[in-house]
C-alpha positions as CSV (number, residue, x, y, z in Angstrom):
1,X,45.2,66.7,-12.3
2,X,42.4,67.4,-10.2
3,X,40.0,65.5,-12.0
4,X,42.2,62.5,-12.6
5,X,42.8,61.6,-9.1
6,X,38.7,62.1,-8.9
7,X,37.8,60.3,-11.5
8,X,40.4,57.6,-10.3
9,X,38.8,57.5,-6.9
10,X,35.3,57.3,-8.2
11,X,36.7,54.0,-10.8
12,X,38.0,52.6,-7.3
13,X,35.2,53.2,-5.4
14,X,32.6,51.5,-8.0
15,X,35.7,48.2,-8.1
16,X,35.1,48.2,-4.1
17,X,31.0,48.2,-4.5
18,X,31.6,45.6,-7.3
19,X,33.7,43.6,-5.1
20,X,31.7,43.7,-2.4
21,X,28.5,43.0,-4.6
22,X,30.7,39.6,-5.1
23,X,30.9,38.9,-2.2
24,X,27.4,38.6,-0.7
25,X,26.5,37.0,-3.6
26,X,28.8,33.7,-3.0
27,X,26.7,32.8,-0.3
28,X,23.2,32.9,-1.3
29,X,24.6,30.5,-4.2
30,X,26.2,28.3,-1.4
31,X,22.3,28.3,0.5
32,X,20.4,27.6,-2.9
33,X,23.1,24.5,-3.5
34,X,22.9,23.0,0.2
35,X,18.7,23.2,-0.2
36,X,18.5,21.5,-3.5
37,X,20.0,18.2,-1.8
38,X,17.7,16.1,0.0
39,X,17.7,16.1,4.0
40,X,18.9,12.8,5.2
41,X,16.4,10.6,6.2
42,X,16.2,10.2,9.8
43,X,13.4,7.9,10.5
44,X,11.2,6.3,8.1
45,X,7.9,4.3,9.4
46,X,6.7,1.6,7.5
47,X,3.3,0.0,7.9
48,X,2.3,-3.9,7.2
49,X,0.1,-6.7,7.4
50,X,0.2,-10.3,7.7
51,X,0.5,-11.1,3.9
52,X,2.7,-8.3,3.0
53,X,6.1,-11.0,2.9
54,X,8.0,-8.5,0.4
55,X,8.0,-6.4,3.6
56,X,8.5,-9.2,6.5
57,X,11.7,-9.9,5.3
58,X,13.4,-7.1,4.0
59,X,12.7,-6.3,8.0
60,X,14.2,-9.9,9.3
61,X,17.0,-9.3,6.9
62,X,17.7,-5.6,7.5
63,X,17.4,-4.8,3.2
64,X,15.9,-1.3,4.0
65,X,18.9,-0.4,6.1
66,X,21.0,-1.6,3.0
67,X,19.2,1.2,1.0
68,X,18.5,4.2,4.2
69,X,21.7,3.6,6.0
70,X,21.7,5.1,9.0
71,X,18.1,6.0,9.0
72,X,15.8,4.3,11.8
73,X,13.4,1.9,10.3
74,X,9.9,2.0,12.1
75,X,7.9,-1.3,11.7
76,X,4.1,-0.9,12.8
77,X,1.5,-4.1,12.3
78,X,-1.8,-3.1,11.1
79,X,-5.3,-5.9,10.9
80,X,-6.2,-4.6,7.6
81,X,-5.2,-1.4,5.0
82,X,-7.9,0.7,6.6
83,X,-6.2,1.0,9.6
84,X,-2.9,1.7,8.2
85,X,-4.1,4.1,5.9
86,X,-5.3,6.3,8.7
87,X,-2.2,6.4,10.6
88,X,-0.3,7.2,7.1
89,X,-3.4,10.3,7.1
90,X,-1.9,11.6,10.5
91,X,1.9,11.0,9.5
92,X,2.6,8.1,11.8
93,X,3.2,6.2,8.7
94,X,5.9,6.8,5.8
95,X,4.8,4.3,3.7
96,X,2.7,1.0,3.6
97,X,1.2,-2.3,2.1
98,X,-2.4,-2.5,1.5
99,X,-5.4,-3.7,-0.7
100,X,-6.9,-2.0,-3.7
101,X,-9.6,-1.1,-2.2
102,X,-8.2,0.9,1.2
103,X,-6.8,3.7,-1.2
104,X,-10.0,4.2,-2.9
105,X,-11.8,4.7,0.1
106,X,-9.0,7.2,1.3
107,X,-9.4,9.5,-1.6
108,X,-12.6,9.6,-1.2
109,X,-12.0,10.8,2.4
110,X,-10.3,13.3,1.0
111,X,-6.9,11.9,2.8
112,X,-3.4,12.1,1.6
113,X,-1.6,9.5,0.0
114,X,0.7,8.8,-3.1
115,X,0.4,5.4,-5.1
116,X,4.3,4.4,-5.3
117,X,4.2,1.3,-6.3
118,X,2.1,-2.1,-7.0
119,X,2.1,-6.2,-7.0
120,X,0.4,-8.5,-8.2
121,X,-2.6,-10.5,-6.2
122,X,-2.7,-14.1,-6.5
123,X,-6.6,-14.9,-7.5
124,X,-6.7,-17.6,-5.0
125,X,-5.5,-15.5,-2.1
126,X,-9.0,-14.3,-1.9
127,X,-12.8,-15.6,-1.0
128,X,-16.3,-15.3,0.0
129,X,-16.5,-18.7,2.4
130,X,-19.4,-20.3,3.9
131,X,-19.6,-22.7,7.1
132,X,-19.2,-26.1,5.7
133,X,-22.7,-26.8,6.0
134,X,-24.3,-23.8,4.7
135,X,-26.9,-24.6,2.4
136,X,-25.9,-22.0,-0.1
137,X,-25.3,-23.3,-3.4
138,X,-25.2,-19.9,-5.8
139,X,-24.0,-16.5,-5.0
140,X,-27.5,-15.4,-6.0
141,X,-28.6,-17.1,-2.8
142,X,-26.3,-14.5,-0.8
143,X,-30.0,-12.0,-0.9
144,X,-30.8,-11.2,2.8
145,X,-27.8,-13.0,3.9
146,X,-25.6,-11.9,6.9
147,X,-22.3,-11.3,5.3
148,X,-19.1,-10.4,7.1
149,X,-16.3,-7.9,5.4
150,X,-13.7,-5.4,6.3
151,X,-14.9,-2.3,5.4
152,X,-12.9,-0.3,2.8
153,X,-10.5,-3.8,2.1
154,X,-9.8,-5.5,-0.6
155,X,-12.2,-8.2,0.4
156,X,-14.8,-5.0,0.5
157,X,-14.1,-5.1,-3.4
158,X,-14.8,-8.6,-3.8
159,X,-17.8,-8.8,-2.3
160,X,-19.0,-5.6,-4.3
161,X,-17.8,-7.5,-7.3
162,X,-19.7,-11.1,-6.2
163,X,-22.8,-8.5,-5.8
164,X,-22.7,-7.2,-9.3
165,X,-21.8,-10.8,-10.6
166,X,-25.2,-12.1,-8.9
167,X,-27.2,-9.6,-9.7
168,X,-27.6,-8.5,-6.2
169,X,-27.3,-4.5,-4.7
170,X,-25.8,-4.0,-1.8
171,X,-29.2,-3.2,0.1
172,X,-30.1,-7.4,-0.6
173,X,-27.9,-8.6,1.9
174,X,-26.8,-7.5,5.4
175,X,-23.2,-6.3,5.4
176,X,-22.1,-6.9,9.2
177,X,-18.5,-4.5,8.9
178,X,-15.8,-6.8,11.0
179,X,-11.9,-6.8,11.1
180,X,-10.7,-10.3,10.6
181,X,-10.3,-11.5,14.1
182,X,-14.0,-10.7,15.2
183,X,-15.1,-12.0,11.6
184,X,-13.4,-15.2,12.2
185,X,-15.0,-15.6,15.6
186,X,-18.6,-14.3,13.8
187,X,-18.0,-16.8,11.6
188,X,-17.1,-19.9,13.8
189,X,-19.8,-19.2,15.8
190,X,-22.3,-19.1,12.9
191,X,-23.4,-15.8,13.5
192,X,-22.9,-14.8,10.0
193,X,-23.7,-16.7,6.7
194,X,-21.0,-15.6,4.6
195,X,-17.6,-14.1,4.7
196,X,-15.1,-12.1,2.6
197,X,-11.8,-12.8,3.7
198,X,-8.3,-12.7,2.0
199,X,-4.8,-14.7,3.1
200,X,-3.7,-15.7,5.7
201,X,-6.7,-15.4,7.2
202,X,-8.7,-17.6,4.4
203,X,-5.9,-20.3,4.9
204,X,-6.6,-20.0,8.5
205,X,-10.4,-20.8,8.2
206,X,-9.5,-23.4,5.5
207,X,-7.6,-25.4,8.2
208,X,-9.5,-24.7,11.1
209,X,-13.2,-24.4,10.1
210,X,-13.7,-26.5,7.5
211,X,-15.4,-24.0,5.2
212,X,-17.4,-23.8,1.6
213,X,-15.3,-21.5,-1.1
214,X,-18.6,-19.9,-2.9
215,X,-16.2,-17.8,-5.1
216,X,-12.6,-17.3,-5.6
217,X,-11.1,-13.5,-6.6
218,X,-9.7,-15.8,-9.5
219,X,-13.0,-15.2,-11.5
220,X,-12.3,-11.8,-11.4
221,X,-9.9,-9.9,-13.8
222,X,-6.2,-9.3,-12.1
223,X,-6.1,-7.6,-8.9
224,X,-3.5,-5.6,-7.3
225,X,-1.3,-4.3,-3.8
226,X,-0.1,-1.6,-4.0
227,X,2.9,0.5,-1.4
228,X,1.5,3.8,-0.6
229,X,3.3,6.5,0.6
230,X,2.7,9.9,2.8
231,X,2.9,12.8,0.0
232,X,4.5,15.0,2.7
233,X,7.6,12.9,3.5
234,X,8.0,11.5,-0.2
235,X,8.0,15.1,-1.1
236,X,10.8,16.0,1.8
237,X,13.1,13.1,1.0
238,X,12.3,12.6,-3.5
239,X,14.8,10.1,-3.6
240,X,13.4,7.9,-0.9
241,X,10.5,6.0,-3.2
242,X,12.8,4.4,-5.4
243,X,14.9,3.3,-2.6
244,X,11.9,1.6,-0.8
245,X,10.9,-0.6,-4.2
246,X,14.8,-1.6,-4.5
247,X,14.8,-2.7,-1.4
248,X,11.2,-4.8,-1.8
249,X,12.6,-6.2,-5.1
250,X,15.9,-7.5,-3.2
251,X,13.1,-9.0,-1.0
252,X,11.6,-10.8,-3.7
253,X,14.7,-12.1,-4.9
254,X,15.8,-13.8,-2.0
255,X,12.0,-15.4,-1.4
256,X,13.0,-17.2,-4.4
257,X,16.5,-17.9,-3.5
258,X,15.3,-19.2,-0.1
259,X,12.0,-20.6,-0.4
260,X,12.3,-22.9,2.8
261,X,13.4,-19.8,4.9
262,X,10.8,-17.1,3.4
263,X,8.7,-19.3,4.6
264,X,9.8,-19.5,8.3
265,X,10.1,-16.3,8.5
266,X,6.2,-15.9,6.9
267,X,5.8,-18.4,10.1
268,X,7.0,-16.8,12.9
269,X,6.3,-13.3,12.1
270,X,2.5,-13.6,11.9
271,X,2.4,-16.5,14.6
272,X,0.2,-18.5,11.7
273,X,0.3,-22.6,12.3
274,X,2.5,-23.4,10.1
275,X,0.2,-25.6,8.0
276,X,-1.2,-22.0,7.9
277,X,1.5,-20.5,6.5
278,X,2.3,-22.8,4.0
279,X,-0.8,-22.2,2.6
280,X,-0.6,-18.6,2.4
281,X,2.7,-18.8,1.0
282,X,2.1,-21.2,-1.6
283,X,-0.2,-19.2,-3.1
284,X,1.7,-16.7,-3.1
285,X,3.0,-15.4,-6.9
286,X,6.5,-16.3,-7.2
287,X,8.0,-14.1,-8.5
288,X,6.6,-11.1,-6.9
289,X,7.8,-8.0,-8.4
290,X,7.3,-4.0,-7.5
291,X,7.1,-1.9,-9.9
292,X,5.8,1.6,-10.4
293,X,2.3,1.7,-11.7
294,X,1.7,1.2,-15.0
295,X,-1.4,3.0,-17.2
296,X,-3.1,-0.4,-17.5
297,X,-3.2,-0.9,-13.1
298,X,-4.0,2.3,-12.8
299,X,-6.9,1.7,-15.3
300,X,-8.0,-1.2,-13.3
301,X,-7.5,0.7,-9.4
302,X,-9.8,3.5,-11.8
303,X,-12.4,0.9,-12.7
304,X,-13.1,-0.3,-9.2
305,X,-13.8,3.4,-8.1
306,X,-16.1,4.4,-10.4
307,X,-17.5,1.1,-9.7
308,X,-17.8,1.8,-6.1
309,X,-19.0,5.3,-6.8
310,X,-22.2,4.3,-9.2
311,X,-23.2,1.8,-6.3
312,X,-23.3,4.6,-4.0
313,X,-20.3,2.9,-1.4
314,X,-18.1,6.3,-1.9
315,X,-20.1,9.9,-2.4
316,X,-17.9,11.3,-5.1
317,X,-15.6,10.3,-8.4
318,X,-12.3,10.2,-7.3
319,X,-9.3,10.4,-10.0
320,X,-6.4,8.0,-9.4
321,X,-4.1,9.5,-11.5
322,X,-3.8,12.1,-9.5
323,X,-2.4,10.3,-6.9
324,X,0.3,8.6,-8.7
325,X,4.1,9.1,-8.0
326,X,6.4,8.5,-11.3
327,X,9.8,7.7,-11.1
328,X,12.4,10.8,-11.5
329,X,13.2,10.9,-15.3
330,X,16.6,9.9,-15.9
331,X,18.5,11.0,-19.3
C-alpha cells in the first residue's frame, strides 16, 4: 500500500512539473509572436528634389499618410542626389529620389543604401549647354574646356558619357565641380564654357539665358531615377517599401488625371517661373510609373559603374545587385 501512495505521489508530482513546464512555455510563444510583427512606423523622412513630382504631390495631397497612417511624414529638400544621399548615410533620411549616378558614387563610398525602386528619365530632361554664343560647334571641341557639373549626379554621368562619345578623357577638359545654383551663376557670368545640367534647372537656363543644347541625354540609351532607401529602417519596418511605391504610383495616377493641377503644384513647390515649369513638366514621361527594379535597369545602373570605374572616377568595382531590395514573395 506503501508503494502505491508513493508511486501515486511521484505520478503527481512529475503532472505538477509538466504543468508548470506549460506554463512558462505560453509566454515565450506569446514574445516570439509579438516580435515577428513589424513596429509601427513612427516617423518616416523622405528626401526630394525639384524634379522629383511623383513625390511633390503625394506630399500636397497627403497619399503617404493614406498608406503610413498615423506615421509623421518628414519632407527634407535637397540641390542634388549627392546631398541627399549623405543625410540617408547618417539616418536623417528614410528614403529618397535621386539620379543614377548619386548611388554609384555611394557604394563606392562604402555608404549604405537599398535600391527600392526606379523611373524612367525623359532623354530631354537632360544637357551639356553652352552660352548662346559659344563658338563650340562639336563635343570634340569640349578639350581644355571649363566645364561645370555636380559631382556624383546624374548630369556627372552624362558628361562622362559625352567624354567617351568625343573621344575625350576626363584629364582634356577642366571639370569645375558646382551645385546647380552656383553653376547657373558660373555659367551666366561666362565663367565656364560648358555645363551639364538636368530639369528644371535646364528649363531654367533655356528661358533665361538663352543657351546652345550641344547634346541631349536622348542620344544616350534609357536612363533611370531611382527611390533609395536606408537598409536599417527598411529592415525595421519590411513592409514599409511597398507602401512607399503604392503611394508614388497613386501619385502618378492623379498627374494624369489632373494635368493642369500637377502642374501648379510643380509651380509653387519649386518657386520655378511658371514658363519654367511648364517646361519641366512637359517633358516630363507621362505616365510615370515605379516599379521595383528589373534585371535589365539594374544591368544598365551596372554598366555606368564599371564605366565610371575603368575611367578611374570611382577607386573600386562596386556590385549593384547587391544593393537591391525585392519585393516580399507572395504565394
Amino acid at each position: 500500500m506503501s508503494n502505491l501512495k508513493t508511486v501515486s505521489s511521484i505520478s503527481l508530482a512529475l503532472l505538477g512539473f509538466a504543468l508548470i513546464g506549460c506554463q512558462k512555455q505560453e509566454p515565450q510563444q506569446n514574445t516570439a509572436a509579438e516580435t515577428a510583427v513589424p513596429p509601427q512606423v513612427q516617423t518616416i523622412a523622405i528626401g526630394f528634389q525639384k524634379s522629383a513630382l511623383n513625390l511633390l504631390v503625394a506630399r500636397d495631397e497627403k497619399l503617404m499618410e493614406q498608406q503610413f497612417p498615423n506615421t509623421k511624414i518628414e519632407w527634407k529638400e535637397f540641390p542634388a542626389g549627392p546631398q541627399m544621399l549623405e543625410a540617408l548615410a547618417v539616418g536623417a533620411v528614410d528614403y529618397g529620389y535621386v539620379g543614377n549616378t548619386p548611388p554609384i558614387f555611394a557604394q563606392a563610398a562604402d555608404k549604405s543604401l537599398n535600391y527600392v525602386a526606379f523611373e524612367k528619365v525623359a532623354g530631354n530632361s537632360s544637357a551639356v549647354i553652352l552660352p548662346h554664343d559659344s563658338d563650340i560647334q562639336t563635343i570634340q571641341q569640349l578639350k581644355g574646356k571649363r566645364i561645370a557639373v555636380q559631382k556624383g549626379s546624374s548630369a556627372h554621368e552624362l558628361l562622362a558619357k559625352t567624354l567617351e562619345k568625343a573621344g575625350l578623357s576626363w584629364s582634356e577638359i577642366q571639370a569645375v565641380w558646382l551645385p546647380p545654383a552656383d553653376a547657373r551663376a558660373a555659367f551666366d557670368k561666362k565663367a565656364i564654357d560648358a555645363w551639364a545640367i538636368w530639369d528644371p534647372f535646364l528649363g531654367a537656363a533655356e528661358v533665361d539665358s538663352n543657351v546652345k543644347v550641344l547634346i541631349e541625354s536622348s542620344v544616350f540609351p534609357q536612363t533611370y531615377a531611382f527611390y533609395i532607401g536606408n537598409p536599417e529602417f527598411i529592415q525595421k519596418h519590411p513592409d514599409s517599401p511597398e507602401k512607399f511605391i503604392q503611394a508614388l504610383n497613386a501619385s502618378d495616377q492623379w498627374i494624369i488625371k489632373n494635368q493642369s493641377l500637377a502642374l501648379d503644384v510643380y509651380q509653387k513647390s519649386t518657386g520655378l517661373k511658371p514658363e519654367v515649369a511648364k517646361i519641366a513638366f512637359e517633358r516630363r514621361l507621362k505616365p510615370s510609373p515605379v516599379l521595383p527594379l528589373t534585371a535589365e535597369v539594374v544591368e544598365a545602373q551596372q554598366h555606368i559603374a564599371d564605366l565610371f570605374q575603368q575611367v578611374q572616377l570611382i577607386p573600386n568595382k562596386i556590385s549593384v545587385q547587391q544593393h537591391i531590395w525585392t519585393p516580399t514573395a507572395t504565394h
